[in-house]
PADRENVEX-602770 format. One line per 10 residues: number of its first residue (from 0); their letters; for each residue x, y, z of N, C-alpha, C. Coordinates in steps of 0.1 Angstrom, whole numbers. Example, Ala and Ser with C-alpha at 12.3 -4.5 7.8 and 13.67 -1.06 7.14 Angstrom:
0) as) 132:-57:78:123:-45:78:132:-33:78 | 128:-22:71:137:-11:71:129:0:79
end
This chain:
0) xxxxxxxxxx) 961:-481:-77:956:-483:-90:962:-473:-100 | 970:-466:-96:981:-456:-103:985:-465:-116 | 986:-460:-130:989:-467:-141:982:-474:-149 | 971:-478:-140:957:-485:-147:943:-469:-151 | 938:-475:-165:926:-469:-167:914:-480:-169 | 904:-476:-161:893:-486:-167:885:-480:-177 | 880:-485:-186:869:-483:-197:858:-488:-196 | 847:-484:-203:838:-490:-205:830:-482:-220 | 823:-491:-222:814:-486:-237:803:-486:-235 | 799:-474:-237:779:-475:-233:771:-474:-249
10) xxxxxxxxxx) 766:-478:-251:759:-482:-263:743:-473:-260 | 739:-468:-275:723:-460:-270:713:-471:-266 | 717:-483:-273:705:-494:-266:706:-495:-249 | 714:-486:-244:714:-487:-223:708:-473:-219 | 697:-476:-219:686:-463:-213:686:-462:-202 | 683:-452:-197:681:-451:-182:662:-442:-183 | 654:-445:-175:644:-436:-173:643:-421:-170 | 649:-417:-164:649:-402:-162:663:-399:-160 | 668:-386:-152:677:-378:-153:688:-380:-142 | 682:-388:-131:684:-391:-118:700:-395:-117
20) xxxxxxxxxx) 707:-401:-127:721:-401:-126:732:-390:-131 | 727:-381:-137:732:-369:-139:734:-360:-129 | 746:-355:-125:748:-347:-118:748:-331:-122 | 743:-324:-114:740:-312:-116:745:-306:-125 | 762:-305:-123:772:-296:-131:775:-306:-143 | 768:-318:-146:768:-325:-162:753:-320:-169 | 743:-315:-162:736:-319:-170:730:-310:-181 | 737:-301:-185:740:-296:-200:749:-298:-208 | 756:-309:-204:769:-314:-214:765:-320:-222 | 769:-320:-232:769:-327:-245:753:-323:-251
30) xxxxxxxxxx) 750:-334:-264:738:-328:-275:732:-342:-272 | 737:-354:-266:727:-363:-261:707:-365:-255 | 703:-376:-254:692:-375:-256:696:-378:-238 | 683:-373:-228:683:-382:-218:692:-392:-213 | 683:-398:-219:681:-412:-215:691:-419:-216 | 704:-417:-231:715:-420:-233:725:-413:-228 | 727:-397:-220:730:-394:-210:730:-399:-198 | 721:-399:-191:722:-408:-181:726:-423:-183 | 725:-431:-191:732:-442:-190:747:-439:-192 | 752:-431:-196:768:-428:-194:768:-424:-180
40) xxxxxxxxxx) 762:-417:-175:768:-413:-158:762:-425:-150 | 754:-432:-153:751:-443:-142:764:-450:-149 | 767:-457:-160:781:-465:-158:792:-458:-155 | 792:-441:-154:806:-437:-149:804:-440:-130 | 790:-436:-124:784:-434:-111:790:-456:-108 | 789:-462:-116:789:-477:-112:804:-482:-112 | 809:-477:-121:827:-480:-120:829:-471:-109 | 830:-459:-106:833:-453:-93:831:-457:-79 | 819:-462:-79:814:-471:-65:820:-484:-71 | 820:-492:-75:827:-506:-76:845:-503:-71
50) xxxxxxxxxx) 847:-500:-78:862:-500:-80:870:-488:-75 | 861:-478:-69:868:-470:-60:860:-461:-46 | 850:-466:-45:842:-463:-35:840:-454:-32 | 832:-444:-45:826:-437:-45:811:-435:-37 | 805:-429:-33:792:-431:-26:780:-419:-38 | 773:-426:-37:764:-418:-47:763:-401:-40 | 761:-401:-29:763:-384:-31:773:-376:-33 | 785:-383:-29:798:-376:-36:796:-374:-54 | 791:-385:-57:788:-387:-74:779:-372:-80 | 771:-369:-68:756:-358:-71:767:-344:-69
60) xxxxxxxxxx) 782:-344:-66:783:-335:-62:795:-329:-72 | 797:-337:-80:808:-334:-91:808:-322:-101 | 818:-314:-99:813:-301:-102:825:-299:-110 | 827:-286:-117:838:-281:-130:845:-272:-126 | 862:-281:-128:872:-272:-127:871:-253:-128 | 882:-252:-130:881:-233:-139:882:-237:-152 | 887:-248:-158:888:-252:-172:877:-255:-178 | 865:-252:-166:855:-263:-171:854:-279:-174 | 862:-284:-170:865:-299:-169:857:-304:-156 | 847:-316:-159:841:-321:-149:851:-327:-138
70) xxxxxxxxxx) 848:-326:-124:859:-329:-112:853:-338:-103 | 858:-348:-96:850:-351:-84:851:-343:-77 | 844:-340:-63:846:-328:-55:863:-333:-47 | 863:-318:-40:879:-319:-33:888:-332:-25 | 874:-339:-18:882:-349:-11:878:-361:-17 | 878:-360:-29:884:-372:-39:891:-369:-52 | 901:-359:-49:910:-353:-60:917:-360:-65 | 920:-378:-57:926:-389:-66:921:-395:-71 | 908:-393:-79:899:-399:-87:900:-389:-103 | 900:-398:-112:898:-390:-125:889:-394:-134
80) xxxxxxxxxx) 880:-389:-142:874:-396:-146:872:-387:-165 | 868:-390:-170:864:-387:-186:854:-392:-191 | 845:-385:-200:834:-386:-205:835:-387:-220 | 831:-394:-233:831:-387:-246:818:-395:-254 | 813:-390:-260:800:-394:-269:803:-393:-282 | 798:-396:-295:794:-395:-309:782:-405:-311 | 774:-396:-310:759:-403:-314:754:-417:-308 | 755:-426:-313:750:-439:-305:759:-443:-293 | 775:-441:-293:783:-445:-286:793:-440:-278 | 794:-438:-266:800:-435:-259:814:-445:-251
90) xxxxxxxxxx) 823:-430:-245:832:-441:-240:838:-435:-226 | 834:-445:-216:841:-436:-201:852:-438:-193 | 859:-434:-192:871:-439:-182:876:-433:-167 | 876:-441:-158:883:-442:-150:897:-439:-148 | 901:-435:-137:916:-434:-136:922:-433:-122 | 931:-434:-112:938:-425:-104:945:-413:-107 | 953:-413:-121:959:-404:-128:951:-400:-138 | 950:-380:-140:947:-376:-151:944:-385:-165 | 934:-383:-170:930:-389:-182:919:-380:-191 | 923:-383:-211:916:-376:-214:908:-384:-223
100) xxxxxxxxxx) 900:-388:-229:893:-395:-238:887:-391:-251 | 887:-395:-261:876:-389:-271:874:-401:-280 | 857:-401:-287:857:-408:-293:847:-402:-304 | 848:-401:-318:837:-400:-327:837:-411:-336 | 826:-405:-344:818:-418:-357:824:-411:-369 | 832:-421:-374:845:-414:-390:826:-415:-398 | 829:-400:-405:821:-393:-412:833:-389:-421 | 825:-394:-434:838:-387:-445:836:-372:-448 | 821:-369:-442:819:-349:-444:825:-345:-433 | 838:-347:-426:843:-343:-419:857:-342:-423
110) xxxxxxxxxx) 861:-349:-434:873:-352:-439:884:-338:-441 | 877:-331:-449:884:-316:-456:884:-311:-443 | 874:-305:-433:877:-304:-419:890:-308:-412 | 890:-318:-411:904:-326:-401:912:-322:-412 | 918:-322:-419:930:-323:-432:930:-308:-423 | 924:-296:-429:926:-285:-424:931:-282:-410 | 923:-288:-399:926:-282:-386:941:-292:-383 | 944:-303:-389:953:-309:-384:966:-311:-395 | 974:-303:-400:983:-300:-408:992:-315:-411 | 997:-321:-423:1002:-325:-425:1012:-332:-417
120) xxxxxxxxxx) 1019:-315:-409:1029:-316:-405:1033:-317:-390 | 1018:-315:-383:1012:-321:-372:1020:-337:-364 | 1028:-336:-354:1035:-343:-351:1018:-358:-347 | 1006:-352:-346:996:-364:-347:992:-371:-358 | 995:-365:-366:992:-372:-384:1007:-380:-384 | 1014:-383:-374:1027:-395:-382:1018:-410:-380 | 1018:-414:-394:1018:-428:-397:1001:-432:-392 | 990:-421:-386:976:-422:-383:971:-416:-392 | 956:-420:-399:945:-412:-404:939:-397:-397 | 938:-395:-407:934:-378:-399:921:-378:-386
130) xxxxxxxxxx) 915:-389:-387:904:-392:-379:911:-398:-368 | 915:-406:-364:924:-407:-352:937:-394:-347 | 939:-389:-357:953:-378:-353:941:-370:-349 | 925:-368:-354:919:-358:-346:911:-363:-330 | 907:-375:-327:909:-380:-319:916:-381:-306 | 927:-382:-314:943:-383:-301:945:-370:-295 | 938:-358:-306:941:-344:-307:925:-339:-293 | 918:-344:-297:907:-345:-283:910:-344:-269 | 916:-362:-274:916:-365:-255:933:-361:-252 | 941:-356:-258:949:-348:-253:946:-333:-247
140) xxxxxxxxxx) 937:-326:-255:930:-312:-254:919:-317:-234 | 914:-330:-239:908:-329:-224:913:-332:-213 | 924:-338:-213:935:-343:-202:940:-332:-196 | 947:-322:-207:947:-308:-200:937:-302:-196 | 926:-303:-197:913:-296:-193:909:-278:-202 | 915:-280:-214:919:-270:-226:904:-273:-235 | 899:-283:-238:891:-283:-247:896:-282:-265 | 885:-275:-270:892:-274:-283:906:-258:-282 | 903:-250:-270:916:-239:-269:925:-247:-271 | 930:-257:-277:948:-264:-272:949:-262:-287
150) xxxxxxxxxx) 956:-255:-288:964:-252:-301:974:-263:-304 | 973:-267:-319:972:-278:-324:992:-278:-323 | 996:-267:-328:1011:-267:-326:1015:-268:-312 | 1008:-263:-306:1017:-268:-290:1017:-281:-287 | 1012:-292:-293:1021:-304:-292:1032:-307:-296 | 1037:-314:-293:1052:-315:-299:1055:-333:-296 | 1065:-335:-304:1075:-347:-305:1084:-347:-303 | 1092:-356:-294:1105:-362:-295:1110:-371:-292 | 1118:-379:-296:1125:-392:-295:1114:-400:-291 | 1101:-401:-292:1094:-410:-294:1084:-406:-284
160) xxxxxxxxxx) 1085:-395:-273:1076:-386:-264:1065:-379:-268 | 1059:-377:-266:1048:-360:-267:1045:-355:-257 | 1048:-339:-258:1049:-332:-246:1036:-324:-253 | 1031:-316:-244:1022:-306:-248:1020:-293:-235 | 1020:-284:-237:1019:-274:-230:1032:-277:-219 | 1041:-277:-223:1053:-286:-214:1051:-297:-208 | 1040:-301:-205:1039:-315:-198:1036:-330:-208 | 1045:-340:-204:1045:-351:-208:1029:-358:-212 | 1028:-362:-227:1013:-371:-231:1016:-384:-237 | 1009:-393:-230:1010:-409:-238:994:-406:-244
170) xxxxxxxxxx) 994:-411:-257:980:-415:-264:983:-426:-269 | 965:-432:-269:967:-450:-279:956:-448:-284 | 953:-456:-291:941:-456:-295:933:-467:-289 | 924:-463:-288:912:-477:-285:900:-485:-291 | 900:-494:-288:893:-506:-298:878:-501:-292 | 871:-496:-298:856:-496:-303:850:-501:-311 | 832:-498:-313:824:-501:-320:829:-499:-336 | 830:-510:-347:828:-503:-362:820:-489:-365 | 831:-482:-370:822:-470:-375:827:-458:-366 | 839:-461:-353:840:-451:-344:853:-454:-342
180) xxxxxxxxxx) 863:-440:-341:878:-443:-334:875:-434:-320 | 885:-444:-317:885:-432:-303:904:-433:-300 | 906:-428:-287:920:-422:-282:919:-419:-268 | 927:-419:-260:930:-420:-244:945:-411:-244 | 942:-405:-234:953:-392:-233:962:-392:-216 | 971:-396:-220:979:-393:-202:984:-388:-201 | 990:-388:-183:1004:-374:-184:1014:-392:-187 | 1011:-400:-184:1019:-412:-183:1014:-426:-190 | 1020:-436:-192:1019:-449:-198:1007:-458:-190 | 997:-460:-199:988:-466:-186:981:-482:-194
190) xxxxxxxx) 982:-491:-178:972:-500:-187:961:-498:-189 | 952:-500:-201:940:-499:-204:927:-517:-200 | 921:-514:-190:916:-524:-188:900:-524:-189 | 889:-528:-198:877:-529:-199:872:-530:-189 | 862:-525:-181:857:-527:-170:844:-535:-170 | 842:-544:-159:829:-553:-160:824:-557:-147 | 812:-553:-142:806:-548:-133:806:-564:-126 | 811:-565:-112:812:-577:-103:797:-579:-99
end
């Protein structure tokens, strides 16, 4: 499954009752409520067991790199997975290969922000809105496992490539909810395929 990413979109109308799909080392992440928490890890916990046979205690056991990047444990180090939220909507993906994701809600009081952190001359502002070049600028930062530390100049361009930290990055963007961009980060070209529970 090398080359393929699965997606999925969790929306805040997918509650879960308690905390029970959260794994230990997630469950201070993010500013999420519960309930909309856990519905992101139960659809990350359901694409893992579907489509790569994950077992729910391996799932209970997923713990954070030294980057702090969430990991499946050691003997499923060919699993990848990504998490990203902005308020109602989330977005998760699957992978065999490295993957980074991010998705927010375009807020124009965020505008003078991005213009600033993301320079003109930012090889991610060619021909994108600052809200996507900040985006792309995310799930590139999480693919490395860098967070916001990835200094915005160490990306780079050429001949139609982006490298960052010397290693090769494909980003696209991805079709969401109105109101939200998001972006997908690789070391490689991947197909992007919606996931839908068999």
């Amino acid at each position: 499954m090398r080359g393929v990413v699965l997606l999925s979109i969790v929306t805040l109308g997918e509650t879960v009752p308690d905390a029970r799909w959260i794994p230990a080392a997630l469950r201070d992440h993010g500013a999420m409520n519960d309930g909309f928490r856990g519905a992101c890890y139960e659809r990350l916990f359901r694409m893992l067991r579907q489509d790569f046979g994950v077992r729910y205690g391996d799932f209970l056991r997923i713990e954070r790199n030294a980057q702090g990047k969430p990991v499946i444990p050691p003997w499923r180090r060919d699993i990848h997975f990504n998490v990203s939220h902005a308020d109602n909507c989330a977005l998760v993906a699957v992978s065999r290969a490295a993957v980074g994701v991010d998705i927010e809600r375009v807020d124009a009081c965020h505008w003078e922000t991005l213009q600033e952190f993301l320079p003109a001359s930012s090889c991610l502002r060619t021909g994108v809105t600052p809200f996507v070049a900040w985006v792309q600028y995310e799930a590139i930062a999480k693919l490395l496992g860098l967070g916001l530390r990835l200094d915005v100049d160490a990306i780079q361009a050429s001949d139609g490539q982006m490298v960052a930290h010397a290693q090769p990055v494909w980003v696209c963007e991805v079709a969401v909810p109105t109101g939200h961009v998001a972006a997908i980060a690789s070391h490689q070209p991947v197909e992007l395929i919606y996931w839908n529970e068999t």
